[in-house]
BAGU-162609 format. One record per residue (C-alpha): z, x, y. Coordinates in steps of 0.02 Angstrom, whole numbers, plus 50000, padded with zeros to 5 digits. Layout:
<rs>
ZXY;...
</rs>
This chain:
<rs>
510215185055886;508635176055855;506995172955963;505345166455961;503965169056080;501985161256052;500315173456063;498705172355984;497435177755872;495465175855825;494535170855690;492845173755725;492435166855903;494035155655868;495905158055893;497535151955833;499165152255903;500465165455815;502435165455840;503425181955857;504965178055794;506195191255798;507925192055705;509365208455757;510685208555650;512025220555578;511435233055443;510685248255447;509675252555594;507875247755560;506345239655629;505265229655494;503765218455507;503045205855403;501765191555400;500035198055316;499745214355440;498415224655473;498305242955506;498505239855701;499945226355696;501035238855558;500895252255710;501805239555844;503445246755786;502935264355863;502185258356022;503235243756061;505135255156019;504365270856124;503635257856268;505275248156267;506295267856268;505215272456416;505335258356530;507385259856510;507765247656370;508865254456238;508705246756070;510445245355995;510395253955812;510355237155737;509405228155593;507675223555690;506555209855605;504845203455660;503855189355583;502175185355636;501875165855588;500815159555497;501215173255374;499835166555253;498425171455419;497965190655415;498325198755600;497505213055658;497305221255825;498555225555963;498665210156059;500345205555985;501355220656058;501905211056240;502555196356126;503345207756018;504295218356146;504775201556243;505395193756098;506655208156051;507135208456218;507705190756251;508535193156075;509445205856153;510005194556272;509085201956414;508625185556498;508795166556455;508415161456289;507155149056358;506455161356505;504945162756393;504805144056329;502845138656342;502055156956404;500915163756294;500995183556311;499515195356281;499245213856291;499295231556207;500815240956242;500605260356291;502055272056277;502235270956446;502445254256456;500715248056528;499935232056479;498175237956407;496525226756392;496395217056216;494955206856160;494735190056147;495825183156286;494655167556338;494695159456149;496465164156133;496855157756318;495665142156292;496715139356126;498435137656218;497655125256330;497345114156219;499075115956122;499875111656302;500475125956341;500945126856517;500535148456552;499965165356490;500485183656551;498945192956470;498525212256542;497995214056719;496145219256676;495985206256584;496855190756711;494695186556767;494265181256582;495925170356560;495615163256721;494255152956691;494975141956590;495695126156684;497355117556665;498375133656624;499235146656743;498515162656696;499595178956768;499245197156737;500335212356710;499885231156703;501545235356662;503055227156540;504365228156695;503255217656795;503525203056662;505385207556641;505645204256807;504515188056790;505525181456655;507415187956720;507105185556886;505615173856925;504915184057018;503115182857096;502775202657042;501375194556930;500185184557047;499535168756956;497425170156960;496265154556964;494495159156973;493275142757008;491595145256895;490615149157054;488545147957037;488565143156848;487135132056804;486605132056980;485435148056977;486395155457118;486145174657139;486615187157255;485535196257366;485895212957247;485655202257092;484165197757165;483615217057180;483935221957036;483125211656912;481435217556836;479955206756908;478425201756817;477335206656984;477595222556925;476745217756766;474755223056810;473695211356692;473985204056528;473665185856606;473965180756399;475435188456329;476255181556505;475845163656473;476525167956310;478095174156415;478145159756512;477935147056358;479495154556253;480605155256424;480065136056450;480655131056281;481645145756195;480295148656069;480295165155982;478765177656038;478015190555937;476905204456064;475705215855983;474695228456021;474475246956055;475625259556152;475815258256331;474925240956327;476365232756426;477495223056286;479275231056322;478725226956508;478585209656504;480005208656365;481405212956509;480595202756621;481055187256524;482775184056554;482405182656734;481135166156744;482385160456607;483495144956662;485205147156738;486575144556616;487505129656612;489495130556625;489705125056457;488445138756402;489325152556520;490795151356414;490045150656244;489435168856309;491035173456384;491775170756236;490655181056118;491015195356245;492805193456251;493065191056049;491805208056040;492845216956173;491265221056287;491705212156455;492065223856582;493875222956666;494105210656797;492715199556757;492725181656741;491295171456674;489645178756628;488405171656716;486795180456666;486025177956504;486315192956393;484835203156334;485165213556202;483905227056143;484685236855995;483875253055930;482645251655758;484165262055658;485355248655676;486185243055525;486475227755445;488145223955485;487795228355664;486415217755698;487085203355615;488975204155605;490435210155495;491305226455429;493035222755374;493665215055500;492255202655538;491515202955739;489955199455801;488375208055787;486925209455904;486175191155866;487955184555917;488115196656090;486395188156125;486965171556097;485905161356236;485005173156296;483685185456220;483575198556062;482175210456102;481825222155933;480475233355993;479535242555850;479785228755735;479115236655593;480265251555591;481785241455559;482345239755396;481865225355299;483635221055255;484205219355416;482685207455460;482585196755322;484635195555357;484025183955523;483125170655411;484625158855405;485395163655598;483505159655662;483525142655562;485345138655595;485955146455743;487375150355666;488185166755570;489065165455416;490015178855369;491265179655206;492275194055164;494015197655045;495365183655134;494105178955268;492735168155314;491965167155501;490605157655575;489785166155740;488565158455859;486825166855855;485535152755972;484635166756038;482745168656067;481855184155991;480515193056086;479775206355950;478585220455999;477575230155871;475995240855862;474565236255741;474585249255646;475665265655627;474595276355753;474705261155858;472585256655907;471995248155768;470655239055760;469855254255881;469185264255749;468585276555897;470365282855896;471425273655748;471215282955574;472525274555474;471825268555331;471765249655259;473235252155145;474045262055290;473795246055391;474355235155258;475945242855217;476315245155397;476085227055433;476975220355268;478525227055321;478865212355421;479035198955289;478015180555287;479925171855311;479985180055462;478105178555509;478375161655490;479925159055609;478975165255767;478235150955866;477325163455981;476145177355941;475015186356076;473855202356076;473945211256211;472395225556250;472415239056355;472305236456528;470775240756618;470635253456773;470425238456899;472045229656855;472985245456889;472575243057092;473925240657216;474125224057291;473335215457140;474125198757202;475105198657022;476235183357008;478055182557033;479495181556917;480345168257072;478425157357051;478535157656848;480335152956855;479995137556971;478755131056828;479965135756700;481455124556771;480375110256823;480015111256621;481725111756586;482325096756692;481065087156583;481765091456442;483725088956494;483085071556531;482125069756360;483665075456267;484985066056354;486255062656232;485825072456086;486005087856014;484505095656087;484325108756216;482725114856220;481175109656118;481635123456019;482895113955953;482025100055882;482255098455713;481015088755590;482055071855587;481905070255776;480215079155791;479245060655775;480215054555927;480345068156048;478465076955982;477395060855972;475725061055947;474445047155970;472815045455819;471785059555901;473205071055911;473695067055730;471955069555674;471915085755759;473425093255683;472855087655518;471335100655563;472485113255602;473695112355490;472185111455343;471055123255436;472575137955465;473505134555301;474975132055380;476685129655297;477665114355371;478725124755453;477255134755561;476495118155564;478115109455659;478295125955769;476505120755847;476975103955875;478575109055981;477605122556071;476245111156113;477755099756171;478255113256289;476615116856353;476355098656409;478115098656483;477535115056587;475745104056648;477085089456698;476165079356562;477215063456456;476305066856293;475545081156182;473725081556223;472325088456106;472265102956221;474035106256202;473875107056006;472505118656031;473295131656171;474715131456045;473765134455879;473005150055970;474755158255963;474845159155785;474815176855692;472905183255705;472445184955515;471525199455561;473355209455547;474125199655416;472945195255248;
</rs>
């Protein structure tokens, strides 16, 4: 008696399809696995014989064999318990050998029999789309993320006797979900939505470092706030993702699938539609922040994938872990190698950074600072010049005086920002029609010429700058695209001298780095 029924597994933020195939034949009673298995898969034998015991399936004291194809592909995780459990039990004969002929099955087995939430069903789900394959049965809190994926029926189960009697009986016990990708890349919010995001009215002063805000949400630059406690950095950091620009559909799954692969979505969601803003602690390791352990998933960079990586106290993470963000922040992309396995994970996020001047936090006010210079040096050293050099945006920001404290201040709005910040972005989905670019961020130095032109003055100018600031060419094409951004936020075709200037004020003050 011999069966074989299709699931799935992930490579980084991709997936492959995997067959069960399952042999029971005379010998001594036994239940073996093989096909490269990880810790997780190896324990499928316990959960899938008691689940299958407990939900009144006897299995006969017969020779039980499971392969996992490709064997040469190491498995790991629980996903492959469902396919396991329905492939011995069409073996058995339980139900026609072709009941489960193109369904993809899904789902941790408890020893009860439910049908527990696994990770990664949208890449998996997405994967069997594409093969042809005509459904999946995938766990019930997990039916919103399969969903979204068109061309495929996508069914969940909470328990295994719900897809026995799918499969035996054709029963409707498993109600087929379709969920259409509702507001995505249209900006649409609810009224709660609407409540509870942080607004930069709230945000009393600091007329700079918000331009600055304003700038990196216009053209996904990376920002760089400094100054002393309680000067309003972390305040304006959360505000960000909300004059950010709606995700598109295409970049609403990219994020879904991130989540999914990293297990984070909460059950019964479909798409995200918010960009993610991820704010990790200064203690964070490595491998945390930018993906891996033994089993590679993604870090922090990757869970903020198109949306923003806020690392407050920047000098108090290790410099490891920041100099570990030189290639993602140049790339976009995480490599990560280990023994048997080599992943790439997405990482086109923008990093807001927040950090005090010195390690009391008020230099240069030498009325209250008494850190001395080597203090301040070492302090400020710990974020590297590779780094340094990667941020396209750097503001101070002073304490706020008395006066901008009052009530009724007439502050501007997160909604009034926003409306600048998409009219920037239509010009630049127009600009970058048919390439690779997203947002002038993105523009790399053999396309900087023709989407960054500059006319003679403009040229001569930069020449200043570039001689004037002893720039590297990388700091010195980071003003360029800012400048670009800054003209698209004025409405204006080309870079202007003005633009080039605004921009060049943004670079790191030497008066903190020498």
């Amino acid at each position: 008696m011999f069966s074989t029924v299709l699931s799935g597994a992930l490579i980084g933020v991709s997936a492959y399809l995997v067959s069960a195939e399952v042999d029971i034949a005379q010998g001594l009673p036994c239940f073996s696995m093989v096909g490269s298995l990880g810790g997780e898969v190896k324990e499928s034998r316990e959960r899938v014989s008691v689940a299958l015991k407990n939900a009144g399936f006897e299995l006969p004291p017969k020779r039980i064999t499971v392969n996992l194809s490709p064997a040469d592909k190491r498995k790991d995780g629980t996903a492959f318990d469902l396919a396991i459990a329905i492939g011995i039990l069409e073996a058995l004969g339980y139900f026609e050998a072709d009941a489960s002929k193109d369904i993809l099955f899904l789902g941790e087995l408890g020893l009860d029999g439910e049908v527990k939430k696994v990770r990664g069903v949208l890449p998996i789900v997405r994967e069997a789309a594409k093969r042809g394959i005509r459904q999946c049965i995938v766990p019930a809190v997990n039916a919103g993320e399969g969903a979204v994926i068109p061309g495929i029926r996508v069914r969940g189960a909470a328990h295994i006797s719900e897809v026995f009697a799918f499969l035996r009986e054709r029963e409707e016990s498993m109600r087929e979900l379709i969920l259409p990708a509702q507001g995505v890349g249209r900006g649409e919010e609810s009224s709660e939505e609407r409540e509870k995001q942080l607004d930069f009215a709230d945000v009393y002063g600091q007329e700079g470092a918000k331009r600055a805000a304003e700038i990196a949400a216009a053209g996904f630059h990376n920002l760089l706030m400094v100054g002393p406690p309680g000067a309003g950095k972390s305040m304006i950091a959360k505000r960000i993702p909300g004059i950010m620009p709606p995700l598109t559909l295409e970049e609403s799954l990219e994020v879904t699938t991130v989540a999914s692969v990293a297990g984070i979505l909460e059950e019964g969601s479909g798409l995200v539609t918010k960009r993610p803003f991820c704010s990790p602690h200064h203690t964070i390791s490595q491998p945390a922040l930018v993906g891996g352990s033994i089993n590679p998933r993604p870090g922090v960079i990757s869970l903020a994938h198109r949306g923003v990586l806020f690392l407050d106290e920047l000098p108090e993470f290790q410099r490891a872990s920041l100099d570990a963000m030189r290639q993602p922040l140049e790339e976009r992309k995480v490599y990560v190698s280990r023994m048997g396995a080599s992943v790439v994970f997405p990482s086109e996020f923008m990093l807001v950074c927040a950090m005090n001047p010195c390690p009391c936090g008020y230099y240069p006010d030498r009325n209250r600072c008494k850190c001395t210079e080597s203090q301040i040096k070492r302090y400020m050293g710990k974020v590297s010049g590779p780094i340094l050099d990667r941020i396209d945006l750097c503001v101070e920001l002073q304490p706020v005086a008395i006066s901008g404290l009052h009530m009724g201040s007439g502050e501007e709005s997160s909604e009034a920002i926003r409306k600048r910040v998409l009219r920037a972005r239509e010009r630049q989905a127009e600009r970058f029609q048919g390439s690779h670019c997203r947002f002038n961020a993105d523009i790399d130095v053999t396309n900087i010429g023709e989407f960054c032109a500059l006319g003679a003055e403009e040229k001569a100018f930069a020449e200043k700058l570039y001689d004037s600031l002893q720039l590297s060419a990388r700091a010195y094409h980071r003003i360029i695209k800012v400048a670009r951004t800054i003209a698209d936020l004025e409405g204006a075709e080309r870079i202007g001298t003005e633009h080039l200037m605004e921009a060049s004020f943004y670079r790191p003050s030497l008066e903190y780095w020498i």
